[in-house]
N, CA, C and O atoms as a GROMACS GRO file, in nm:
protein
  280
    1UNK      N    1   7.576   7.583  12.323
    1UNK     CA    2   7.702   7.617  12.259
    1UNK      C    3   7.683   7.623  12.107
    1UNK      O    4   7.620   7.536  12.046
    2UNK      N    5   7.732   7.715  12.058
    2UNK     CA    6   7.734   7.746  11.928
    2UNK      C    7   7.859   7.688  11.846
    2UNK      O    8   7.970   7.697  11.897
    3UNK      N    9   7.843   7.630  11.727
    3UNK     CA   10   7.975   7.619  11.664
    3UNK      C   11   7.976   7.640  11.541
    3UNK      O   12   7.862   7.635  11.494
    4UNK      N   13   8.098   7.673  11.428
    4UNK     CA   14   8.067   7.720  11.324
    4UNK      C   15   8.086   7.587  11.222
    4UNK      O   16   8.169   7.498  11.241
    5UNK      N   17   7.996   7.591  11.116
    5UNK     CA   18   8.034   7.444  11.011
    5UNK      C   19   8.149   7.466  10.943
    5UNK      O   20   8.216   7.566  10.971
    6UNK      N   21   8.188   7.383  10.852
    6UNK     CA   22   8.330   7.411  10.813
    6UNK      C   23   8.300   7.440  10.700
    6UNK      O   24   8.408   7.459  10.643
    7UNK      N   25   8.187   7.460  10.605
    7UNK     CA   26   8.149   7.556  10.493
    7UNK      C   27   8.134   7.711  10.579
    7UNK      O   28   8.162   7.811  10.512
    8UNK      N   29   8.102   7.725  10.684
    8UNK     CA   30   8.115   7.886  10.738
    8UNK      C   31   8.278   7.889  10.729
    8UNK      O   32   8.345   7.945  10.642
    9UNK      N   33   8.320   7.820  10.832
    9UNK     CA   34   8.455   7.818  10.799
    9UNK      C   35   8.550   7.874  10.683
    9UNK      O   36   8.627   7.970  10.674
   10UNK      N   37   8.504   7.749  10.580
   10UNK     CA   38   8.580   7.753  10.459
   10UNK      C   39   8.576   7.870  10.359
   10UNK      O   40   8.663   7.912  10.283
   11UNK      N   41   8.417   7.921  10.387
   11UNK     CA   42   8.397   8.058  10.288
   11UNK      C   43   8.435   8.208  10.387
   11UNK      O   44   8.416   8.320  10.341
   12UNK      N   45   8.476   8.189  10.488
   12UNK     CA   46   8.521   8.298  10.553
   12UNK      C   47   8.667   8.271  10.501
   12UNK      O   48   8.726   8.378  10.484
   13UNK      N   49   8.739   8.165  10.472
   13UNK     CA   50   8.920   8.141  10.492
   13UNK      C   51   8.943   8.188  10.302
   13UNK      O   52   9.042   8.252  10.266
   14UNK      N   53   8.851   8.150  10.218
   14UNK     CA   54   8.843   8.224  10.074
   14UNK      C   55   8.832   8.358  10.080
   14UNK      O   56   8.921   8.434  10.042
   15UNK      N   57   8.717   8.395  10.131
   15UNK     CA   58   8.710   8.557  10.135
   15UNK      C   59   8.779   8.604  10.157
   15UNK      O   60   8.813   8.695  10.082
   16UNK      N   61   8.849   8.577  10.272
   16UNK     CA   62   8.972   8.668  10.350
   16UNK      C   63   9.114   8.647  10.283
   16UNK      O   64   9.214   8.716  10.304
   17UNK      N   65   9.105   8.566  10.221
   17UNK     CA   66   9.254   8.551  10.146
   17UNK      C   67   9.240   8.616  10.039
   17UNK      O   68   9.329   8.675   9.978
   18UNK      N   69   9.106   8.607  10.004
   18UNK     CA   70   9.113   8.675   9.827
   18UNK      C   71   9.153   8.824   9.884
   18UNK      O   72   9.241   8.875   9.815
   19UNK      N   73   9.109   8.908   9.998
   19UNK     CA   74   9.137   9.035  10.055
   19UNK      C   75   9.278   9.093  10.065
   19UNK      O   76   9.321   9.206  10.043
   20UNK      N   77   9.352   8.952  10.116
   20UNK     CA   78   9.442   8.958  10.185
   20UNK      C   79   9.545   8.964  10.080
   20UNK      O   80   9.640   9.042  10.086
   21UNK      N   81   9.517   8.844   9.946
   21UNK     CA   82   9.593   8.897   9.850
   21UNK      C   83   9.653   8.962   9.752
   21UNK      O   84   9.764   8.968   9.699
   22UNK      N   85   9.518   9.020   9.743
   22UNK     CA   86   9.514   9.190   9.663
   22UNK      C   87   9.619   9.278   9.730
   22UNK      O   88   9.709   9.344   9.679
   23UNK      N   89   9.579   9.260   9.878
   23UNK     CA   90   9.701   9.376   9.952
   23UNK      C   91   9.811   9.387   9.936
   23UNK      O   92   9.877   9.490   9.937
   24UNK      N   93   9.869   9.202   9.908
   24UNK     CA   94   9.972   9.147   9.899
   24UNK      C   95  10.078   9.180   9.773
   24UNK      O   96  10.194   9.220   9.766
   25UNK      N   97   9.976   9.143   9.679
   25UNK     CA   98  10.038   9.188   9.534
   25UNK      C   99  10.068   9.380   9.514
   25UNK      O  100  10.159   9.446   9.464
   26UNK      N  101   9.937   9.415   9.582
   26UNK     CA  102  10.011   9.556   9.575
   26UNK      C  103  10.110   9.634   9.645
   26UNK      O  104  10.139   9.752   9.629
   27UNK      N  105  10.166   9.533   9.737
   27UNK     CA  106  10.260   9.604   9.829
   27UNK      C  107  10.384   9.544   9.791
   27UNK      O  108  10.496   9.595   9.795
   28UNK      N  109  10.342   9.406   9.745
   28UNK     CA  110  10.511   9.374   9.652
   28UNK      C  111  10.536   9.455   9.541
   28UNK      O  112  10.645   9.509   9.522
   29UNK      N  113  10.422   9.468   9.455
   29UNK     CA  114  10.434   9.540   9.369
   29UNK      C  115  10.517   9.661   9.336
   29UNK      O  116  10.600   9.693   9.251
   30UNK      N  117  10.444   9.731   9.472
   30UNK     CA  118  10.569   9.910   9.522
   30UNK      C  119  10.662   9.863   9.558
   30UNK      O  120  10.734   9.962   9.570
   31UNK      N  121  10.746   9.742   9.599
   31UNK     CA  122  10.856   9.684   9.624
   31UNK      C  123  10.931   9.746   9.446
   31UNK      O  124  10.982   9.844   9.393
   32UNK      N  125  10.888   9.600   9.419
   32UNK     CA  126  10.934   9.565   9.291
   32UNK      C  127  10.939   9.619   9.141
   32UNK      O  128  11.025   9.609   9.054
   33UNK      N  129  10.819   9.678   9.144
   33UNK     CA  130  10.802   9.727   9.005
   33UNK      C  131  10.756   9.580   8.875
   33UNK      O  132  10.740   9.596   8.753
   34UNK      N  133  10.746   9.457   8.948
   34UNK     CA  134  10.749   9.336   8.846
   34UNK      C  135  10.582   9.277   8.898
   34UNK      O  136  10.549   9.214   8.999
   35UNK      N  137  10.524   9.312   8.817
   35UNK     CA  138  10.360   9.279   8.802
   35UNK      C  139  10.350   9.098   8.843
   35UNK      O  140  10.287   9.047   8.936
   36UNK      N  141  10.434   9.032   8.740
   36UNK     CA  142  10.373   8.868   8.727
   36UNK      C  143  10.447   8.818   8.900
   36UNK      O  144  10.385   8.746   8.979
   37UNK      N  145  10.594   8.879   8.929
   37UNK     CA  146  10.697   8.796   9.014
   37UNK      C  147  10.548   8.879   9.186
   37UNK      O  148  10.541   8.846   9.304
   38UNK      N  149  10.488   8.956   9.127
   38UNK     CA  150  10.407   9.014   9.267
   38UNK      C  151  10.314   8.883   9.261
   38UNK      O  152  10.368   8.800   9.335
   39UNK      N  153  10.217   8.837   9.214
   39UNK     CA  154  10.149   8.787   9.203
   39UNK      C  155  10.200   8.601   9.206
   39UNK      O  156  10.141   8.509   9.263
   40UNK      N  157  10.314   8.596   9.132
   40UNK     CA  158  10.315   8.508   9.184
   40UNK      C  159  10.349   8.425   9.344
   40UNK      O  160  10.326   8.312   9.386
   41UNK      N  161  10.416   8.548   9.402
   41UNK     CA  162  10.437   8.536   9.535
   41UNK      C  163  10.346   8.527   9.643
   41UNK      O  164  10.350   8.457   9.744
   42UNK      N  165  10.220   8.653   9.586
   42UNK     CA  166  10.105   8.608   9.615
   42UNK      C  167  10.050   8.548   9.691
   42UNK      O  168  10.018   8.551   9.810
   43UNK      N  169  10.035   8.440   9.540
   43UNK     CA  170   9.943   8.310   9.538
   43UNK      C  171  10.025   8.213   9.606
   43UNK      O  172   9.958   8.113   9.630
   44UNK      N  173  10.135   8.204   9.643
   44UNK     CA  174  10.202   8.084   9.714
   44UNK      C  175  10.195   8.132   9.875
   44UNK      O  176  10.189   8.058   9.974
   45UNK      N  177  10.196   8.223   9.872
   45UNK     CA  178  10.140   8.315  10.040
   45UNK      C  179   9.968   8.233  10.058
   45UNK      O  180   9.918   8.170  10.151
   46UNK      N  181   9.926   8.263   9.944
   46UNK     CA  182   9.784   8.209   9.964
   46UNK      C  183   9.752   8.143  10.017
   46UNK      O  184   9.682   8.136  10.119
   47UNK      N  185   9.828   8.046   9.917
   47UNK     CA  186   9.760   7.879   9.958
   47UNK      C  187   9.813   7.847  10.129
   47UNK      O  188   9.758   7.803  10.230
   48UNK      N  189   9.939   7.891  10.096
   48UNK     CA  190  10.008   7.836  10.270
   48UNK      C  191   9.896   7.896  10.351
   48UNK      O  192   9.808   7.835  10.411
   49UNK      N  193   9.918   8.033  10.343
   49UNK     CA  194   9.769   8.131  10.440
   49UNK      C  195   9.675   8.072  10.418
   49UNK      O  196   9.643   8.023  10.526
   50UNK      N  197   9.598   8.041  10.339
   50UNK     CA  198   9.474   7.983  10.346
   50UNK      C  199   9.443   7.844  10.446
   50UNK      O  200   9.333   7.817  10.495
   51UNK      N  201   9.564   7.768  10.463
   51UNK     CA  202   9.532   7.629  10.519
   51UNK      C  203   9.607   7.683  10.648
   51UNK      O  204   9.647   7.587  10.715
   52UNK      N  205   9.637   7.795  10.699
   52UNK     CA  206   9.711   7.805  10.840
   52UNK      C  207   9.542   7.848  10.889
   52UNK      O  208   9.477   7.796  10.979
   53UNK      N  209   9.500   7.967  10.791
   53UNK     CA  210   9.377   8.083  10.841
   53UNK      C  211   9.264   7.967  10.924
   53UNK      O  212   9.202   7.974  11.030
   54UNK      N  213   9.274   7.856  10.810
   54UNK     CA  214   9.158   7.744  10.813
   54UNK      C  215   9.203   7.633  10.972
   54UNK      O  216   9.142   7.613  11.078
   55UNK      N  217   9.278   7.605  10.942
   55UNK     CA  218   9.308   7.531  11.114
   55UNK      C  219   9.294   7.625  11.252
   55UNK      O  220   9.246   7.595  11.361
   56UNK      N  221   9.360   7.756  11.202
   56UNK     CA  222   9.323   7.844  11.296
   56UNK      C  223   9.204   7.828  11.376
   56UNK      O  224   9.186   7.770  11.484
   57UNK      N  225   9.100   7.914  11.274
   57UNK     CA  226   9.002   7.876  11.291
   57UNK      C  227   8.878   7.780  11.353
   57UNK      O  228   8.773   7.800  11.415
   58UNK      N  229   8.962   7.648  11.293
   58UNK     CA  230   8.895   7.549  11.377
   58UNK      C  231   8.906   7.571  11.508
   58UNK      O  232   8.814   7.607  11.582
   59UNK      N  233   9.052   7.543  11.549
   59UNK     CA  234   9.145   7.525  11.658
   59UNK      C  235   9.046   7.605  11.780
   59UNK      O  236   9.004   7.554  11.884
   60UNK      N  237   9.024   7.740  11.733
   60UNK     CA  238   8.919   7.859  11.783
   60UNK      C  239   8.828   7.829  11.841
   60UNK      O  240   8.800   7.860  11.957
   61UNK      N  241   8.742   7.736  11.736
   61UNK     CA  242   8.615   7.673  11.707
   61UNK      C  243   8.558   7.619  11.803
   61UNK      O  244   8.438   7.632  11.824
   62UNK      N  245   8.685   7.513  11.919
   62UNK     CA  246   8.700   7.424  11.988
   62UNK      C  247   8.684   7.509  12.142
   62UNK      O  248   8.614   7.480  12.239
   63UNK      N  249   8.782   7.628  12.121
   63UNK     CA  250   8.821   7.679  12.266
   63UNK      C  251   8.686   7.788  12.329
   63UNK      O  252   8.643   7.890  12.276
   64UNK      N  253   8.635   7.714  12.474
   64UNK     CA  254   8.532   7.829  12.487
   64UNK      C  255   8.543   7.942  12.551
   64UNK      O  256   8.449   8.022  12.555
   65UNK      N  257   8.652   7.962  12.607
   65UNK     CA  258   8.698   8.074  12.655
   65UNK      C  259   8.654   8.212  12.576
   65UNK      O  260   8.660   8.220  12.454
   66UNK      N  261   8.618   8.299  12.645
   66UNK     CA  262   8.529   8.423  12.610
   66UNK      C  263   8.402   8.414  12.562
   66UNK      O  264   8.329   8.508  12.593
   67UNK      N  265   8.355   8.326  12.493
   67UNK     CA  266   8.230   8.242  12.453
   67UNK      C  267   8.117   8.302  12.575
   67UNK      O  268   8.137   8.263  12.690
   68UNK      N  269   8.026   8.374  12.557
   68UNK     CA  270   7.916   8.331  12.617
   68UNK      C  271   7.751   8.246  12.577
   68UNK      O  272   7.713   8.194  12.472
   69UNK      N  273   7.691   8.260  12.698
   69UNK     CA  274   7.549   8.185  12.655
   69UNK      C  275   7.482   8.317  12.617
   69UNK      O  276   7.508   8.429  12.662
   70UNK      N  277   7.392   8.283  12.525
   70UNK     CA  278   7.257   8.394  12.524
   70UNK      C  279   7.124   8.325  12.562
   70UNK      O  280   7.020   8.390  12.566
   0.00000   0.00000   0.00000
């Protein structure tokens, strides 16, 4: 059985948020027209997303369902 460390973990749940929040700010952005109120919305999406992405993850980590051997 394979499992992932929680530095694989943790630098997959950064990467993907930094992705995720670029998208974020630019789609409030075409909302709004307000540069700082995009960004700051953001980053509070972030952090929450970041620690849901990260338990996720684990939670995953645990279940072996679809998992095979090689």
């Amino acid at each position: 059985m394979q499992s992932e460390t929680h530095v694989r973990t943790l630098t997959k749940t950064i990467v993907w948020r930094i992705i995720a929040t670029c998208i974020s700010i630019g789609i409030i952005y075409s909302f709004t027209g307000a540069l700082e109120q995009s960004v700051e919305i953001s980053l509070v999406g972030a952090l929450i997303g970041m620690a849901t992405y990260y338990l996720h993850e684990r939670f995953w980590n645990k279940v072996q369902w679809g998992r095979v051997e090689k």
